[in-house]
C-alpha positions as CSV (number, residue, x, y, z in Angstrom):
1,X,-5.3,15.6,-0.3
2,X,-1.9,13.8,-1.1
3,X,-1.9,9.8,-3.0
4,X,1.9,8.5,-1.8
5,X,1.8,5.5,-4.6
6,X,4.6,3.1,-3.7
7,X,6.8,0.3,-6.0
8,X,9.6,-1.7,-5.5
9,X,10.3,-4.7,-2.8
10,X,10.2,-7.8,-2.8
11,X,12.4,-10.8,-2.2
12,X,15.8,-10.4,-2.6
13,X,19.0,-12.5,-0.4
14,X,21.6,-11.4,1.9
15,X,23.7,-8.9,-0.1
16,X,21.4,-8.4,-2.8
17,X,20.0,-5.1,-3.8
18,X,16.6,-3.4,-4.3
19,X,15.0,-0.1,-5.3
20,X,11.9,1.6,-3.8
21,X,10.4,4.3,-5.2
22,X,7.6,7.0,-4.4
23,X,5.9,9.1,-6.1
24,X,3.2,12.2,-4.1
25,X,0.2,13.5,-6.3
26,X,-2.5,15.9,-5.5
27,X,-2.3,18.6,-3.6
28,X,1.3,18.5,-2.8
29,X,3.8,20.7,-1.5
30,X,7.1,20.6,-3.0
31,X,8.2,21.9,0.0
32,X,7.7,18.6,1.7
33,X,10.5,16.2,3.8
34,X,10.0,12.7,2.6
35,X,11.0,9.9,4.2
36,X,11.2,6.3,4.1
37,X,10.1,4.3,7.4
38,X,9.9,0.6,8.2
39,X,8.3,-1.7,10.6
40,X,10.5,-4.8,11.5
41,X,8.6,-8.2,12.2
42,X,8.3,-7.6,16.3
43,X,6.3,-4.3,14.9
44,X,9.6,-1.3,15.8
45,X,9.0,1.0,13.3
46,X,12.2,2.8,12.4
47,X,13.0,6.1,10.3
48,X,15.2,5.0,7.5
49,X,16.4,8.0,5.4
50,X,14.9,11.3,5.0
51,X,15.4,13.8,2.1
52,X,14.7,17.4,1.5
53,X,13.3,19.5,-1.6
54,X,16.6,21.1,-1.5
55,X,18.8,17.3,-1.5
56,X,19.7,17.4,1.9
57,X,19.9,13.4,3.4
58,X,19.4,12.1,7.0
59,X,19.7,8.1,7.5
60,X,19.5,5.3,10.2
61,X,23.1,4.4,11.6
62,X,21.3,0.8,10.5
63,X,21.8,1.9,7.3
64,X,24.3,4.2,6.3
65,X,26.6,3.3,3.7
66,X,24.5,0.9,2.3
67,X,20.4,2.8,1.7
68,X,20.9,6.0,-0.6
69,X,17.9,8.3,-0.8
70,X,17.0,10.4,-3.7
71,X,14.5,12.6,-4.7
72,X,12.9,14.1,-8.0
73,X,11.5,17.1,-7.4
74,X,9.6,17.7,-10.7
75,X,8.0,14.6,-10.4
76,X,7.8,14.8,-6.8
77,X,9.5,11.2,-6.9
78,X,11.8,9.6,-4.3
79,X,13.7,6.3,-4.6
80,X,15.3,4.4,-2.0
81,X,18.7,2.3,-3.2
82,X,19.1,-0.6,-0.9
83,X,22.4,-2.4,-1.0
84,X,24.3,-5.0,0.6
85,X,20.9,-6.1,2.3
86,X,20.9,-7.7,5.6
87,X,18.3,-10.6,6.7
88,X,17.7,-7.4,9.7
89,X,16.5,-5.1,7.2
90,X,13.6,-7.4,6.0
91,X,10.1,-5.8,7.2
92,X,7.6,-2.9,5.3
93,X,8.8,0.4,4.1
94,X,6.6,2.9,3.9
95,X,6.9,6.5,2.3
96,X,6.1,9.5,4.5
97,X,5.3,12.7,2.9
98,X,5.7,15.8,5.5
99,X,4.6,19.1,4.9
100,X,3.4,22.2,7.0
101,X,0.1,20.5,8.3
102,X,0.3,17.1,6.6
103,X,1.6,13.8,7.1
104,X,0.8,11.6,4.3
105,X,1.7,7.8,4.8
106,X,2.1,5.5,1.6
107,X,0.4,1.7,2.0
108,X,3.9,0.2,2.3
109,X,6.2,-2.4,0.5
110,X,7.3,-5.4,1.7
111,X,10.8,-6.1,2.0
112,X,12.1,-10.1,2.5
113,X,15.7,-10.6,2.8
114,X,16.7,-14.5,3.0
115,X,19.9,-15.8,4.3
């Protein structure tokens, strides 16, 4: 079995920053994609950025330029930098851990951006 615990979020206004993190414990894989995903208000779940063992990145078009991922791989840690934050990226991110077999899903983080 595999705990996602999640921290970060919050409240931040338009063009501020915040940092996600999440950390996989248990019977983990380091091996495993993980991911960051979100659900808007109207309930569209979106992938935001995913990241390999090895560093490779993926991201949203929403997002690009803006969201770095990054990942710790002996701690099995990944953060999510959010800049330059838009009132359209307020909703919950949650962290996805994907392995042969598994999907793990993290309880998610709310994300508030104000105009």
């Amino acid at each position: 079995q595999v705990q996602l615990v999640e921290s970060g979020g919050g409240v931040v206004q338009t063009g501020g920053s915040l940092r996600l993190s999440c950390t996989a414990s248990g019977d983990v894989d380091s091996g495993a994609v993980m991911r960051y995903w979100r659900q808007f208000p109207d309930k569209q779940r979106e992938m935001v950025a995913r990241i390999t063992k090895e560093g490779l990145t993926n991201y949203a078009e929403s997002v690009k330029g803006r969201f770095t991922i990054s990942r710790d791989n002996a701690k099995m840690t990944i953060t999510l930098q959010m800049n330059d934050l838009e009132v359209d990226d307020t909703g919950i991110y949650y962290c996805n851990y994907l392995a042969s077999g598994s999907s793990n899903w993290g309880p998610g983080t709310q994300v508030t951006v104000s105009s």
